[in-house]
C-alpha positions as CSV (number, residue, x, y, z in Angstrom):
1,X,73.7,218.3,302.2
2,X,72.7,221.5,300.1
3,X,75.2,222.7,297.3
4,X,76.5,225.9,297.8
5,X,75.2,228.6,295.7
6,X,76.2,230.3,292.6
7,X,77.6,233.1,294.3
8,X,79.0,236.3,292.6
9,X,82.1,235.5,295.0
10,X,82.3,232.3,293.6
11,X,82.3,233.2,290.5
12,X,84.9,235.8,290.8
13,X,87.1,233.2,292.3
14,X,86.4,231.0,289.6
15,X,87.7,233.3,287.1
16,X,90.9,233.3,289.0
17,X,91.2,230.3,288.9
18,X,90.3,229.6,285.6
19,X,91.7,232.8,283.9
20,X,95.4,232.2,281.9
21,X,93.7,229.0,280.9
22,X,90.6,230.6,278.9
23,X,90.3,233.0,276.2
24,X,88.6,236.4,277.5
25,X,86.8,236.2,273.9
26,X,85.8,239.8,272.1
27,X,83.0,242.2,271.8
28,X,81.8,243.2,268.0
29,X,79.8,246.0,268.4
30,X,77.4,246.6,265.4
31,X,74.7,248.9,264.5
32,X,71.6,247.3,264.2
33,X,70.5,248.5,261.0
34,X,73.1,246.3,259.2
35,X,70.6,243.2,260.1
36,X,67.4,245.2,259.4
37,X,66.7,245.9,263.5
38,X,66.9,249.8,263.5
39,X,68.9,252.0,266.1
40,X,69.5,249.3,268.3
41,X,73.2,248.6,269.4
42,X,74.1,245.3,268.9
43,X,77.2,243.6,271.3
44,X,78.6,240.3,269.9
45,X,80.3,238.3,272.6
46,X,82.2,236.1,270.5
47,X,82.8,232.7,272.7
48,X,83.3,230.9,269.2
49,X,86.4,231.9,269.9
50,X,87.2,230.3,272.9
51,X,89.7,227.2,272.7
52,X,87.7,224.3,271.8
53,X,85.5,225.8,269.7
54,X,82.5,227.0,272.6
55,X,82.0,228.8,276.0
56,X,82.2,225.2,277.2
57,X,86.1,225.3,277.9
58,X,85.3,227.4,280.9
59,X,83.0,225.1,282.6
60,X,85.4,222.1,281.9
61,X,88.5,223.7,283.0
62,X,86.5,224.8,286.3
63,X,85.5,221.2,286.8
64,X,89.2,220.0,286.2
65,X,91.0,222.6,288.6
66,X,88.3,222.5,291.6
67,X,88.1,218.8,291.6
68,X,90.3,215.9,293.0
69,X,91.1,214.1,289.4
70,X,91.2,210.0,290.3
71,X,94.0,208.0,288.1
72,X,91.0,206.8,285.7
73,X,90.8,210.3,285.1
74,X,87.1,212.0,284.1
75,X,85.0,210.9,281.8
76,X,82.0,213.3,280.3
77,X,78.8,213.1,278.1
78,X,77.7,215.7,276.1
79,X,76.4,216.2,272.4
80,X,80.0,217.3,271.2
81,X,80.6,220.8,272.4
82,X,81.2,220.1,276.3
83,X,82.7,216.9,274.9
84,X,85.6,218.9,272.7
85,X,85.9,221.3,276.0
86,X,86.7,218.2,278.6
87,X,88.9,216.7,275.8
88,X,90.7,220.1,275.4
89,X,91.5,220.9,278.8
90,X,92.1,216.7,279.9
91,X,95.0,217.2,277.4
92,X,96.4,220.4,278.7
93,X,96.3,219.3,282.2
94,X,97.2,215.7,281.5
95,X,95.0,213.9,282.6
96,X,92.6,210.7,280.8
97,X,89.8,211.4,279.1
98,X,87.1,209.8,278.0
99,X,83.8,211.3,276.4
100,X,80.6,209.7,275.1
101,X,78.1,211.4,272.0
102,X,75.0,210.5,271.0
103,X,75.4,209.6,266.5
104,X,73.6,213.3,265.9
105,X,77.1,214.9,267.3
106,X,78.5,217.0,264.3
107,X,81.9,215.7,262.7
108,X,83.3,219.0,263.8
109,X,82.3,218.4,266.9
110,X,84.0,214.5,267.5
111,X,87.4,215.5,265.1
112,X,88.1,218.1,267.9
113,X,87.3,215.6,270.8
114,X,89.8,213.2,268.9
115,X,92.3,215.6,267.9
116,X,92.5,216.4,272.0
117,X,93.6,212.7,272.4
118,X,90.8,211.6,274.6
119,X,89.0,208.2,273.9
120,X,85.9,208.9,272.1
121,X,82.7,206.6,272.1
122,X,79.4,207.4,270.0
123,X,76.4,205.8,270.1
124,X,72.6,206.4,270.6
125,X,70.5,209.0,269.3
126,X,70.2,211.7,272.1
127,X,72.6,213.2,274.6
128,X,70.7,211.8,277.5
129,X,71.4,208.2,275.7
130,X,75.4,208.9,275.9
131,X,74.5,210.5,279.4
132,X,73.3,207.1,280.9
133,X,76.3,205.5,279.1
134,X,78.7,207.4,280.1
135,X,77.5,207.0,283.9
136,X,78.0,203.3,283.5
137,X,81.5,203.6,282.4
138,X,81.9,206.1,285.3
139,X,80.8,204.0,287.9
140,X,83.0,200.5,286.3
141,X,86.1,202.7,286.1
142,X,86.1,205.2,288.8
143,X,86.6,208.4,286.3
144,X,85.3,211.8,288.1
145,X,81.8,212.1,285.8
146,X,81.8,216.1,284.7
147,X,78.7,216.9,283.7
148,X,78.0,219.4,280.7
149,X,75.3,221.7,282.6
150,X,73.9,220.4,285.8
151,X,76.9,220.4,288.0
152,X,78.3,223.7,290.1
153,X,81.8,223.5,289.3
154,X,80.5,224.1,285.4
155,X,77.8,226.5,286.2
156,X,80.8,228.8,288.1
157,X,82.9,228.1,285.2
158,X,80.0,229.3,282.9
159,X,79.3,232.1,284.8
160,X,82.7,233.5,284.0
161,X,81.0,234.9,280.9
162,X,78.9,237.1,283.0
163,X,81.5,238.5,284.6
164,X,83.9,238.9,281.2
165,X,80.8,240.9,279.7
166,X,80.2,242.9,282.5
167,X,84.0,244.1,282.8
168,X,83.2,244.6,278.7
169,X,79.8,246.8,278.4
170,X,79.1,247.9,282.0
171,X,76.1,249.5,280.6
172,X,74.4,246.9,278.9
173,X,70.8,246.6,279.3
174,X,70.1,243.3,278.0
175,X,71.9,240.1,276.6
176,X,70.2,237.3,275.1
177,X,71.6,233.7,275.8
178,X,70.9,230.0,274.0
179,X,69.7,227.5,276.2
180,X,70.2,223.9,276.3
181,X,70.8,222.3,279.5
182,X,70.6,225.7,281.0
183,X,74.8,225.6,282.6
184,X,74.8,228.9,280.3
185,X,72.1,230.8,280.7
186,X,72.3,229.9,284.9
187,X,76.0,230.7,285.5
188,X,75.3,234.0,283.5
189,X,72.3,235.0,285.4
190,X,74.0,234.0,288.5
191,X,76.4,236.5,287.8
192,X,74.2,239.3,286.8
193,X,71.2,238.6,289.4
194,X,68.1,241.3,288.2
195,X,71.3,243.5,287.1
196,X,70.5,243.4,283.5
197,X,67.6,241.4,282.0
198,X,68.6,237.8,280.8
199,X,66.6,236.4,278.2
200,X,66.9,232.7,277.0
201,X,67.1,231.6,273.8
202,X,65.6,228.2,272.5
203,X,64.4,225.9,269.4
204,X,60.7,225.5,269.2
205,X,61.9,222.1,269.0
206,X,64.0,221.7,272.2
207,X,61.9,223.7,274.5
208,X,63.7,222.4,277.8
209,X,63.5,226.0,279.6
210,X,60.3,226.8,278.9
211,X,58.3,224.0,279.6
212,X,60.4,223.3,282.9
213,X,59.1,226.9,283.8
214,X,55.7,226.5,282.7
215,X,55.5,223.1,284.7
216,X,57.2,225.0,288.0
217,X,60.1,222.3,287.8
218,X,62.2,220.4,285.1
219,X,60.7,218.3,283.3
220,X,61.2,215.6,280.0
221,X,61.0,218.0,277.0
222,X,61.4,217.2,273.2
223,X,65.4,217.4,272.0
224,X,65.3,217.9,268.2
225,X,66.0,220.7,265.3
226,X,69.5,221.8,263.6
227,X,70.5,222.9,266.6
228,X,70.2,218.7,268.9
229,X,73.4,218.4,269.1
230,X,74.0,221.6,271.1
231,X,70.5,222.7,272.5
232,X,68.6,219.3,273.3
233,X,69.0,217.6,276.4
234,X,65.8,216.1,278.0
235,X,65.4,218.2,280.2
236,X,66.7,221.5,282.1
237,X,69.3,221.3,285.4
238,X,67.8,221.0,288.8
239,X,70.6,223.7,289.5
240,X,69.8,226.1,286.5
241,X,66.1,225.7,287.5
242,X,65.7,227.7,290.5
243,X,68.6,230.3,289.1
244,X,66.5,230.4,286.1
245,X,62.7,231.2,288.0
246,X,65.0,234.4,289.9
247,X,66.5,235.8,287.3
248,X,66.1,235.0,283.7
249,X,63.6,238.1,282.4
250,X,61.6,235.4,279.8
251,X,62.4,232.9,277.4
252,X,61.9,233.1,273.6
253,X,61.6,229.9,271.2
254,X,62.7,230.1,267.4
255,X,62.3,228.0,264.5
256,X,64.9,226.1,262.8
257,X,64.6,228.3,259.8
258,X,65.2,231.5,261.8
259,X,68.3,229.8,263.0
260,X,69.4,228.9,259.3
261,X,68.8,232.3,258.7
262,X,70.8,233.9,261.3
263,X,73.6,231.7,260.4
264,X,73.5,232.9,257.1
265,X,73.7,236.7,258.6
266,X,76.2,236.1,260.9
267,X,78.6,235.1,257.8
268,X,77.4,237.8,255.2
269,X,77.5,240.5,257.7
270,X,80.3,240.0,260.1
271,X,81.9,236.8,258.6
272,X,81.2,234.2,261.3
273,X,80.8,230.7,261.1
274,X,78.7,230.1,264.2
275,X,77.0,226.6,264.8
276,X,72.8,226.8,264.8
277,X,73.1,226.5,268.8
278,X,75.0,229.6,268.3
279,X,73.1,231.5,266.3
280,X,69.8,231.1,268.3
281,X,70.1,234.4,269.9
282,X,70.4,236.2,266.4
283,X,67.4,234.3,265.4
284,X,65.2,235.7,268.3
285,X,66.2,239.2,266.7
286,X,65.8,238.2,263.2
287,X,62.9,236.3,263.7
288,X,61.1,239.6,266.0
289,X,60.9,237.4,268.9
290,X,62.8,240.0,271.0
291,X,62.0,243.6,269.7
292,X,64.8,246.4,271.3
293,X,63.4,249.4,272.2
294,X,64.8,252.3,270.3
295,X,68.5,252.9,271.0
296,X,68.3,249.9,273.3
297,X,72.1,248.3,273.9
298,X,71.7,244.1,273.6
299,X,74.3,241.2,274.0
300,X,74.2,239.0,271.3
301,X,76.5,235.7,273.1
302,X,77.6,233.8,269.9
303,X,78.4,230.3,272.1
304,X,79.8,228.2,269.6
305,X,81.6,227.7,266.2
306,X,82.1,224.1,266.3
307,X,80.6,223.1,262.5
308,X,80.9,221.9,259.3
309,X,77.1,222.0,257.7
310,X,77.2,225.3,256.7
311,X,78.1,226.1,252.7
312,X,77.8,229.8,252.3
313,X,79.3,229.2,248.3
C-alpha cells in the first residue's frame, strides 16, 4: 500500500501535535558583510537550540506521539544526533529506549543519549552498520524501529521547521539546508513546495543527494569527512528522493575545510558552537558555492550543536 504524502496538512497537524513538546528555536538576522558576503541578509534558524541538541527532537517526538509504542518500547539507529533526540523524548514520554551508533558518534553525542537514560550500544564504523544492528534487535525484541530520516512520521516531524520559518520570515527567498539522509531537507521542502528555493547542503565527502539525483534514484554513496557522524548515511531516503527531484532548487557540496571554517565564523561572529553537520550551510556561503544576489534574503538552518571537537582558545 502507498504511504501517504508529505502533505502541507499533515504537516500542520504535526506541529499540533508536536508543538508544547519542541522548542520553536530563533531567527538571528545578520548582515552579510560581517562574514565578507556583501548586502545580503542573512537569517539564522537556530535549531541548535532545540532540546537534545538538533532539529531531530521534532522528528522523534512525531514518531513517538503518532505511533502505537509496544512494551519493548522503540529502539533507533542513528550516528548520535537522532539517537540523543529518541533518547530525549523516550524519557519524557516514558517509554524504553534503546539506540545503536556506529564508534565515529561524537562523545557529545552518546553522553546526551546516556544522560536521557536510554540503553546505549556502539559499535561498527558507519551509521548503516548500527542501522542493520539495530534492526536485529528490533525484530528479537519487538521495539517500534524509528528511523532517523526515511520514515514519514519523521519527515512530518522535520517538516515542522518549514512551517516555524515560514511563520518567521514570510518573505524569504531562499534557505539553504544540510543533507544527510535527506528527513531535513524533504520535510522542509515538503513544506515549502517551489515556494521558496531549497538548496541542499553536503560534504564533498558524503555526497548522498547528489549522486542519488545524478543516478535518477538513491543509491550507495561514500559516508566520510568531519561532518560522518551527522551527514553520512549510505545512501539518501526512498521518501526524501522523489520530494527531493520536485522541489529542492540544487544541491551544493563543500569541503571539510570550508566546514572547519564556518565553524570557526559561527563562534567569532555570533558566538555559536554549531557541530560541522551544522555548519555546512555557512560553508556553502563561505566557500562561494551559493552566491546571493544583491540584497538577496537567505536562511542559514544551523541544525545541530551537539559537539565537543571544537577549541576556539
Amino acid at each position: 500500500m502507498q504511504e501517504d504524502p508529505i502533505t502541507r496538512e499533515a504537516i500542520v497537524a504535526t506541529n499540533r501535535l508536536i508543538g508544547s513538546r519542541i522548542r520553536r528555536t530563533p531567527i538571528i538576522e545578520v548582515d552579510g558583510d560581517d562574514f565578507g558576503l556583501g548586502s545580503v541578509r542573512l537569517f539564522f534558524k537556530l535549531e541548535l537550540f532545540q532540546h537534545a541538541g538538533s532539529f531531530k527532537a521534532r522528528g522523534a517526538f512525531a514518531n513517538l506521539l503518532m505511533q502505537e509504542i509496544p512494551a519493548s518500547g522503540v529502539v533507533a539507529a542513528s550516528g548520535g544526533n537522532h539517537g540523543a533526540a529518541v533518547a530525549y523524548a523516550a524519557m519524557k514520554l516514558g517509554i524504553p529506549a534503546t539506540i545503536f551508533v556506529p564508534t565515529i558518534s561524537s562523545p557529545a553525542k552518546t553522553q546526551r543519549i546516556r544522560d536521557c537514560g536510554a540503553e546505549l550500544v556502539i559499535g561498527g564504523e558507519r551509521y548503516a552498520d548500527a542501522l542493520a544492528a539495530s534492526e536485529v534487535w528490533a525484530a528479537r525484541s519487538g521495539a517500534l524501529a524509528i528511523h532517523a530520516f526515511d520514515q514519514r512520521e519523521t519527515l512530518l516531524g522535520q517538516g515542522t521547521i518549514g512551517l516555524e520559518i515560514a511563520e518567521q520570515i514570510p518573505d524569504l527567498d531562499t534557505l539553504l539546508v544540510a543533507v544527510g539522509g535527506g528527513g531535513l531537507i524533504g520535510g522542509i521542502a515538503a513544506w515549502y513546495a517551489g515556494r521558496i528555493k531549497v538548496v541542499g547542503v553536503e560534504p564533498e565527502a558524503s555526497p548522498t543527494l547528489t549522486m542519488a539525483l545524478k543516478a535518477g534514484e538513491p543509491v550507495d554513496a561514500p559516508a566520510g569527512g568531519i561532518a560522518a557522524d551527522s551527514l553520512a548515511p549510505r545512501r539518501v531516503g526512498r521518501l526524501v528522493f522523489p520530494i527531493a527531484e520536485r522541489y529542492v532548487e540544487r544541491v551544493l557540496l563543500v569541503p571539510d575545510d570550508a566546514i572547519s571554517r564556518a565553524q570557526r565564523a559561527l563562534w567569532d561572529k555570533l558566538r555559536l558552537v554549531a557541530e560541522p553537520g551544522g555548519s555546512a550551510t555557512l560553508a556553502a556561503l563561505l566557500s562561494h558555492g551559493y552566491r546571493p544576489q544583491p540584497d538577496e534574503r537567505v536562511g542559514v538552518l544551523v541544525s545541530g550543536g551537539n559537539t565537543t571537537a571544537v577549541n576556539f582558545d
